[in-house]
C-alpha positions, 0 to 999 in steps of 0.5 A, spaced: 456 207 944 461 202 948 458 197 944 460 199 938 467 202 940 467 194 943 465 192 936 470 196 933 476 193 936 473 186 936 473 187 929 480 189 928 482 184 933 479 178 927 482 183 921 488 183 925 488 175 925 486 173 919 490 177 915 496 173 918 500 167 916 498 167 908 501 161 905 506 164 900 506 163 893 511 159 890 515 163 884 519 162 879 524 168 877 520 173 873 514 172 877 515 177 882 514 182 878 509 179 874 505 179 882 507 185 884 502 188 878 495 183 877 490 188 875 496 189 868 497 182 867 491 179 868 489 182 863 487 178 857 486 179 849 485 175 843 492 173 839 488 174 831 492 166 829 489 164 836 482 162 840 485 163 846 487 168 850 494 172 851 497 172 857 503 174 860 504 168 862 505 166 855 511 170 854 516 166 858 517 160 853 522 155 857 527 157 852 524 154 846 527 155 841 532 158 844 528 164 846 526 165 854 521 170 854 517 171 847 515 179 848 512 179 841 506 175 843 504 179 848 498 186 847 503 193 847 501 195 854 503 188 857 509 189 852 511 196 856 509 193 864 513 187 862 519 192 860 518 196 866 518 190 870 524 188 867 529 194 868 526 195 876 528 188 877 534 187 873 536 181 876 530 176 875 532 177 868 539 177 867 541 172 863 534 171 860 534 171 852 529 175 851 525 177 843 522 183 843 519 187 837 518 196 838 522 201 834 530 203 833 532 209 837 540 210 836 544 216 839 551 218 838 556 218 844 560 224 840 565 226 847 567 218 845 564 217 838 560 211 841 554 209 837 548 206 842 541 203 839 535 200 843 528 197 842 524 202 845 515 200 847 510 204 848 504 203 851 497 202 848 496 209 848 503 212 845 504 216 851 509 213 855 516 209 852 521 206 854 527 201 852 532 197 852 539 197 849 542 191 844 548 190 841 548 187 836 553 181 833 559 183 830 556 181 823 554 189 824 560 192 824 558 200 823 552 204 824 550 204 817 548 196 817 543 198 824 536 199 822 535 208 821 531 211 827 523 209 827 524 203 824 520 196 827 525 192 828 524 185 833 530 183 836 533 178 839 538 177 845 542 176 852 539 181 857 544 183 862 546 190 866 553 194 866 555 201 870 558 206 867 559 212 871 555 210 876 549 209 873 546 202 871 544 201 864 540 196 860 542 191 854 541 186 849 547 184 848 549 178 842 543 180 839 540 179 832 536 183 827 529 177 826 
């Protein structure tokens, strides 16, 4: 018995040790959440125009063409996570052009008759959605010009966050209608 309570805590001591001082893991931003959630983006499915797998690494472009995080090259459940990580990290993202492709959502503010839209993604199921709100340029001036409800839409814009009566919402904002 005091040989295997011996064992036991010897054991411990080595786990203990070992598992200090791991090297940390350069990132860059958008990252964190990206490592905060492996087993979802480590994922990886076949793109049809493609051979080779998509992953969500795939989806920050570097800002080429104008673009710095492609949500529509990625599989609906990477679409969800990264949105997910997106509005729980909203500083990573902010000023981040963002392309993302789901359904239009509006809502009418009628105490203040202000219209809201959004982009919302649902997962690979269908069961969970979520989504984030644009503003679309001055070129569509009433609601009449914004897409009906339901309709697949792919928009393009500026990520940033603003409060209003305390809570903290999500926008696109410059967006444009792909």
């Amino acid at each position: 018995m005091r040989r295997f309570v011996a064992f036991c805590i010897v054991l411990s001591m080595m786990l203990t040790i070992a598992g200090c001082d791991q090297p940390q893991v350069e990132t860059y931003p958008s990252m964190t959440a990206y490592l905060a959630v492996p087993e979802v983006y480590q994922t990886a499915v076949t793109n049809p125009q493609q051979d080779q797998p998509v992953t969500a690494e795939m989806a920050f472009t570097n800002g080429e063409n104008g673009i710095d995080i492609d949500l529509t090259v990625l599989s609906s459940t990477m679409v969800y996570s990264m949105v997910y990580c997106m509005l729980t990290a909203p500083d990573e993202y902010t000023g981040m052009v963002v392309k993302m492709r789901g359904l239009s959502s509006s809502f009418h503010d009628e105490d203040n008759d202000i219209w809201y839209y959004a982009c919302v993604v649902q997962d690979a199921t269908a069961c969970c959605q979520q989504g984030i709100e644009y503003e679309l340029t001055d070129d569509y001036a009433c609601p009449d010009d914004y897409p009906v409800d339901g309709q697949d839409i792919c928009v393009i814009g500026t990520f940033d966050t603003y409060l209003d009566n305390g809570n903290t919402y999500y926008v696109l904002r410059e967006g444009r209608l792909e």
